[in-house]
N, C-alpha and C positions, 0 to 999 in steps of 0.2 A: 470478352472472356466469360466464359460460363461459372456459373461458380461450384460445379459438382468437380469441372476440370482443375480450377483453383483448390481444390480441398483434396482431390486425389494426386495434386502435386506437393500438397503440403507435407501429407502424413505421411506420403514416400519420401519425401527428405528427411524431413520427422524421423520414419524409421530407420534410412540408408549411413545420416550421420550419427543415429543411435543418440539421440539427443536426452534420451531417458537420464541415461547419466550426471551429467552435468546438469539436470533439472533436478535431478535427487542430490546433489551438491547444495546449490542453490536453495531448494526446499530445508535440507536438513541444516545449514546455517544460520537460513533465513530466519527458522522459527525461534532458536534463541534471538535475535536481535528484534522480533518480531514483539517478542514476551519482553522484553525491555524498556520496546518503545511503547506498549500498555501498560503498564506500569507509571513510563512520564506520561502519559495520556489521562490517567484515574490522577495525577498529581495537578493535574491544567484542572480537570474537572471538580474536583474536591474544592479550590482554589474558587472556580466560578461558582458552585452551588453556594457555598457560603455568604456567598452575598446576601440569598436568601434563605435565608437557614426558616426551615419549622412548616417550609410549602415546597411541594412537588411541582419541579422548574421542570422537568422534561415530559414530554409527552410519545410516549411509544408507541406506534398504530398496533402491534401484537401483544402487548402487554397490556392489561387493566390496571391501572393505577388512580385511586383516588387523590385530589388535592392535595388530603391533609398528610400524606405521605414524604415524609422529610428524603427522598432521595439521595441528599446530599451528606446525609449522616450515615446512610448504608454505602455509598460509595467511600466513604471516609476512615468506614470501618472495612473494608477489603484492602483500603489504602495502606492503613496501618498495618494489616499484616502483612504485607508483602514491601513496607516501604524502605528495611533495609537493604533491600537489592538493588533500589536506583542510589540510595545514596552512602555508602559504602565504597569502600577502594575496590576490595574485588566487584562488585554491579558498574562499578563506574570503567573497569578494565575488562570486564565482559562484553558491555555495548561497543565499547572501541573494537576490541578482536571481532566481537560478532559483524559489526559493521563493515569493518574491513574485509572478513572472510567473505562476505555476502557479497560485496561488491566485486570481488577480486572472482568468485566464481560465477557472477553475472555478465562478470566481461567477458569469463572462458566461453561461458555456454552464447553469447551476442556474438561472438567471433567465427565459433561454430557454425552457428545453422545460418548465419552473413556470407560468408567465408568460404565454409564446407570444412573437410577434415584435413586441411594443411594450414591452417590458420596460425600463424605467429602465438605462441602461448605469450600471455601481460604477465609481468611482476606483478609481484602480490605489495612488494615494500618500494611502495612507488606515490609520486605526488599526484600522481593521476588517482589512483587508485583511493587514496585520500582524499582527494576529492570526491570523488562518485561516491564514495561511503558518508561521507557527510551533505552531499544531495539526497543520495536514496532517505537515507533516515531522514532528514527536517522533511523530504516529500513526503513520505508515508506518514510522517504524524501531522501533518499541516492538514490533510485531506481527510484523515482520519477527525480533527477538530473542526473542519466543516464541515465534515457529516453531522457530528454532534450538533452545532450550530440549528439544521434544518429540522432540532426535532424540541429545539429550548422554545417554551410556549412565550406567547406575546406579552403575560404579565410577566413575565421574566426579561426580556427585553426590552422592557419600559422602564423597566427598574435600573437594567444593566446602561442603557444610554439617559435615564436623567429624563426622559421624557414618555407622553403617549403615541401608541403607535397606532396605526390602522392596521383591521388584518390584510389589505393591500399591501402595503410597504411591509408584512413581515414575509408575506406568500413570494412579494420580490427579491425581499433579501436570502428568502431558502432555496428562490431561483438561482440566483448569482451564487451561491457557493456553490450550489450543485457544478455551473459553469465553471467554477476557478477550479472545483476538483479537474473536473475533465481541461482544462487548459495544463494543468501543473502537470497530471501523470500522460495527457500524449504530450506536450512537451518534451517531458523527462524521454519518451521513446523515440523521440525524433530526437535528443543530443546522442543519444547511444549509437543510434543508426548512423549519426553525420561526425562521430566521434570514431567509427569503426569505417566508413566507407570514403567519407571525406562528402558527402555528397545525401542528398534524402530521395531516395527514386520516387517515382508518383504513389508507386502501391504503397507503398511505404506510409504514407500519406492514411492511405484507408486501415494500414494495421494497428498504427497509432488510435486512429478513431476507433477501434473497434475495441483495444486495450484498455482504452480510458474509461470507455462504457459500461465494461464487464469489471472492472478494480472499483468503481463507484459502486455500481451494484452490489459488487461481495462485502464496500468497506457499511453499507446499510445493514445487508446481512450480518456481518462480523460486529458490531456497536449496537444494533436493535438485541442481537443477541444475547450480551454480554451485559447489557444495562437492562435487561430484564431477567439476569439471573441476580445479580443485584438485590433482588427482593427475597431471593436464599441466600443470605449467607451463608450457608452451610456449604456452597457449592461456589459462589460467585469468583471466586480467588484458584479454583481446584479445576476439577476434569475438564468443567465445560468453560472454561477459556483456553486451554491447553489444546484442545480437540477442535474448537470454533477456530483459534489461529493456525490451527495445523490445515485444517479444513481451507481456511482463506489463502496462506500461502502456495498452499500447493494448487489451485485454481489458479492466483495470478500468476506464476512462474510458466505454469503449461501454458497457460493463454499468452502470453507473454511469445515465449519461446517457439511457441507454434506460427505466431503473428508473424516471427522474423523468420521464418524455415519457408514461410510462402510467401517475402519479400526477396529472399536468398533465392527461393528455387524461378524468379522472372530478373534474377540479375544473372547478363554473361557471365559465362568461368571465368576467362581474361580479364576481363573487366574489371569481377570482383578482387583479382589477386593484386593489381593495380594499386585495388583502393588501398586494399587493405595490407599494405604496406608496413605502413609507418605507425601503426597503433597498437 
């Protein structure tokens, strides 16, 4: 299969099932649950810098940051002000609806461009759908905490494990998350595909990989971003996380949703109606 012919089969399904839609569902729910789950992410982080409080534990490749630079008190102070929206009854009844909503239109738009445009619409008030919202989010922020991981310096993780490390075993352990990210989020793409077809096709296989490649790369972008606005307060809390998550969302949903519209357009019609059944 060529791949010019894979991509002008994609965007034509892309565009015939009008998938923009349900992608702008998705983006526009995603991003409050999005802004939520940073929020407990600056909560994990605040939590870990304090360990070492009065030294600069992270190391940014785009950002200059000096040693003596307490990162952990500038994260602590963005913390603070935004930290009654995670812990609060309305923040705590946001993430749930946003979770739920996000999930519930991630199934619509998976069914979609799987399926095509006769696809069984999911309950929204369903245990499934409760499930896949409490996957998506612990996925998105576990991955989003191993990125962090790949950028906390060696004196910091000598500290954090009790012992010394070589920079070998820390250059391996920033391997290995990087790995577990891309296991958990194509993972996550292959339960949706095998959760909507009953079955994982082979392409299926490569869209996965290719989802999990480009959600690592944006969660570097989106966390190198945001922890180097950090050193503005003035902003760290404001526009440019609002724009940086808008930004990220709406990358993995298309990437996302594009992946399964060229997994859909090399499944049979019959076939697909088959699968997709029961879900």
């Amino acid at each position: 299969m060529r791949i010019p012919s894979a991509v002008a089969d994609t965007v034509g399904r892309y565009r015939s099932l009008d998938m923009e839609y349900p992608a702008l569902r998705v983006v526009g729910r995603g991003l409050f649950l999005a802004v939520m789950l940073m929020v407990a992410f600056l909560y994990v982080f605040v939590r870990a810098t304090d360990i070492i409080a009065g030294d600069n534990e992270v190391l940014i490749p785009t950002t200059s940051m000096g040693s003596d630079v307490d990162l952990g008190a500038l994260a602590r102070g963005a913390f603070t002000r935004t930290s009654a929206a995670v812990v609060s009854v309305v923040g705590a009844l946001t993430l749930i609806v946003s979770a739920m909503l996000t999930a519930h239109a991630m199934r619509l738009g998976t069914r979609r461009a799987l399926l095509g445009p006769d696809a069984e619409r999911p309950a929204l008030l369903s245990w499934r759908t409760a499930a896949l919202a409490l996957l998506l989010s612990c996925g998105v922020l576990a991955t989003w905490l191993l990125t962090l991981a790949t950028s906390i310096r060696r004196s910091a993780w000598a500290v954090l494990l009790g012992r010394d490390l070589s920079p070998a075993s820390v250059d391996v352990g920033k391997a290995l998350a990087v790995a577990l990210s891309l296991l958990i989020i194509g993972g996550g793409v292959l339960l949706w595909m095998r959760l909507v077809l009953h079955r994982v096709p082979r392409v299926g296989l490569a869209a996965a990989a290719i989802v999990a490649i480009v959600v690592v790369a944006a969660n570097f972008f989106l966390l190198y971003t945001y922890i180097g606005a950090l050193i503005n307060p003035a902003v760290s809390g404001g526009i440019v996380l609002v724009l940086t998550l808008l930004l990220w969302v709406n990358l993995v949903v298309r990437v996302y949703l594009g992946s399964l519209c060229w997994v859909g357009s090399r499944i049979p019609s019959q076939q697909a109606r088959v699968a997709g059944g029961a879900t």
